[in-house]
C-alpha positions as CSV (number, residue, x, y, z in Angstrom):
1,X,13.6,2.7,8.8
2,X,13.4,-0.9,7.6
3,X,11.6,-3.7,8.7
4,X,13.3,-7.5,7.5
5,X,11.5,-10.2,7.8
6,X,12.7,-13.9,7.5
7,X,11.9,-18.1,8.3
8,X,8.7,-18.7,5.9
9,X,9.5,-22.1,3.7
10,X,8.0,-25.5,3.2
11,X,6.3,-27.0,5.9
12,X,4.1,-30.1,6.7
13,X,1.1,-30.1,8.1
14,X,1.4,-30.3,11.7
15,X,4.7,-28.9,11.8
16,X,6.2,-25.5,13.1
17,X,8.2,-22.6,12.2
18,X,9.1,-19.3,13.4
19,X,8.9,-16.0,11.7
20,X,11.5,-13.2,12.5
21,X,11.2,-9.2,11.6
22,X,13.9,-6.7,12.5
23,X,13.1,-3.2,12.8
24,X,16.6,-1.3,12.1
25,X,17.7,2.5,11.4
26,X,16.4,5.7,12.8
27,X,14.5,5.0,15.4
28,X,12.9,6.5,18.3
29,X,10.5,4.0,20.0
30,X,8.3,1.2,18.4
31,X,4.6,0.8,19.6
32,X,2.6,-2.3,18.3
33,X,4.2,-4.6,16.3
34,X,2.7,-7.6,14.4
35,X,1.9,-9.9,11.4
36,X,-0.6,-9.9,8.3
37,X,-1.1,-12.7,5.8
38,X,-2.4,-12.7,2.5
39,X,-3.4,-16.7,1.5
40,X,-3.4,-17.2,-2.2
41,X,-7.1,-15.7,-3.6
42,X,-8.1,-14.1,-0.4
43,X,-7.4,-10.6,1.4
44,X,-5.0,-10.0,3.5
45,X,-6.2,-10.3,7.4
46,X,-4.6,-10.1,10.5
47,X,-3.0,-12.3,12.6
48,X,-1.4,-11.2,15.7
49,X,-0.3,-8.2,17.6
50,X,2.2,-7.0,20.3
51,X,2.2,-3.9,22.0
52,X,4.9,-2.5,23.7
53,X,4.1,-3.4,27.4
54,X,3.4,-7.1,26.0
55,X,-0.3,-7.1,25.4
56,X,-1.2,-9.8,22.6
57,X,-4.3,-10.3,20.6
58,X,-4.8,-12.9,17.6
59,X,-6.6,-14.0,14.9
60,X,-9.0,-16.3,16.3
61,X,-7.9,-19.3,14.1
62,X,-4.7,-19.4,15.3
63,X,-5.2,-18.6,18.8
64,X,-3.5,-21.8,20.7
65,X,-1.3,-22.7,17.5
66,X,0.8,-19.0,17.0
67,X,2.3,-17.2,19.6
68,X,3.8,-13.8,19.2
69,X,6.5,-11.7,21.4
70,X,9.4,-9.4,20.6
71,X,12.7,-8.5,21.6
72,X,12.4,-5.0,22.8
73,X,16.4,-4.9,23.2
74,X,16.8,-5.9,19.6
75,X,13.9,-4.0,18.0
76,X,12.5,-7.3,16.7
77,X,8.8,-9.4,16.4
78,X,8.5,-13.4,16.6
79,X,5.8,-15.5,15.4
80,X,6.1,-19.0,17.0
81,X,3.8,-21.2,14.4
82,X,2.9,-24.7,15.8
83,X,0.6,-27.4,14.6
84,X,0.6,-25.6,11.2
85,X,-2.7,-26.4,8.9
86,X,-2.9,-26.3,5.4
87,X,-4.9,-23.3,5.3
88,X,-2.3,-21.4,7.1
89,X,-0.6,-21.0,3.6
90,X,-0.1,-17.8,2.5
91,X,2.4,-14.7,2.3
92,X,3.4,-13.5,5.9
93,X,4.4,-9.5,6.3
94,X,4.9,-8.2,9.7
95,X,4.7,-4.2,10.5
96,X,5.7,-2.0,12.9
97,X,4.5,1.6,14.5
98,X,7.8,3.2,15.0
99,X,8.7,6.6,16.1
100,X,11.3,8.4,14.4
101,X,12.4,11.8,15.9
102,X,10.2,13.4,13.9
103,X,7.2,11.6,12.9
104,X,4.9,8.3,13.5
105,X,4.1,5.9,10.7
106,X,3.2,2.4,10.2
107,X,6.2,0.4,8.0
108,X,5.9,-2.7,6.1
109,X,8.5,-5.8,5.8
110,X,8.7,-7.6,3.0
111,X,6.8,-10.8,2.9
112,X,7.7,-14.5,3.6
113,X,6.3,-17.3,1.8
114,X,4.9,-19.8,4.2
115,X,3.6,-23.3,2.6
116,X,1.9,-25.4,4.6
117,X,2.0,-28.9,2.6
118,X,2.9,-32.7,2.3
């Protein structure tokens, strides 16, 4: 199982851009699937989730600004970012509870730069 994630870059503040993560190979069924960032000097917190039925929850700072969904069909999680700040800067990984046939676990994209800057 592999998770791929893609669309960080440069943006200016203000701006948008929209995250992709594609869950491919052995799978059975995916539960929640969501994003983390890690800004530079920080930890790593959570930003939004999506469970399989539809259910969201975010990060209160970007509740308004980010919305999350996924593609059920295509075994893949969005994050719509609008009215990007500054401190929205940081390294975005998205993750997924999938079902193989024989086991549960929690995998790991790799992470996508976003830079939030003018």
């Amino acid at each position: 199982v592999q998770l791929q994630a893609s669309g960080g870059g440069l943006v200016q503040p203000g701006g948008s851009l929209r995250l992709s993560c594609a869950a491919s190979g052995s799978i059975f069924s995916i539960n929640d699937m969501g994003w983390y960032r890690r800004a530079p000097g920080k930890q790593r917190e959570f930003v939004a989730t999506v469970t399989s039925d539809g259910s969201t929850q975010y990060l209160d700072s970007v509740k308004g600004r980010f919305t999350i969904s996924r593609d059920n069909a295509e075994n893949t999680v969005y994050l719509q970012m609008n009215s990007l700040k500054s401190e929205d800067t940081a390294v975005y990984s998205c993750y997924a509870i999938i079902r193989t046939r024989y086991e549960g676990n929690v995998y790991w994209g790799q992470g996508t730069l976003v830079t939030v800057s003018s």
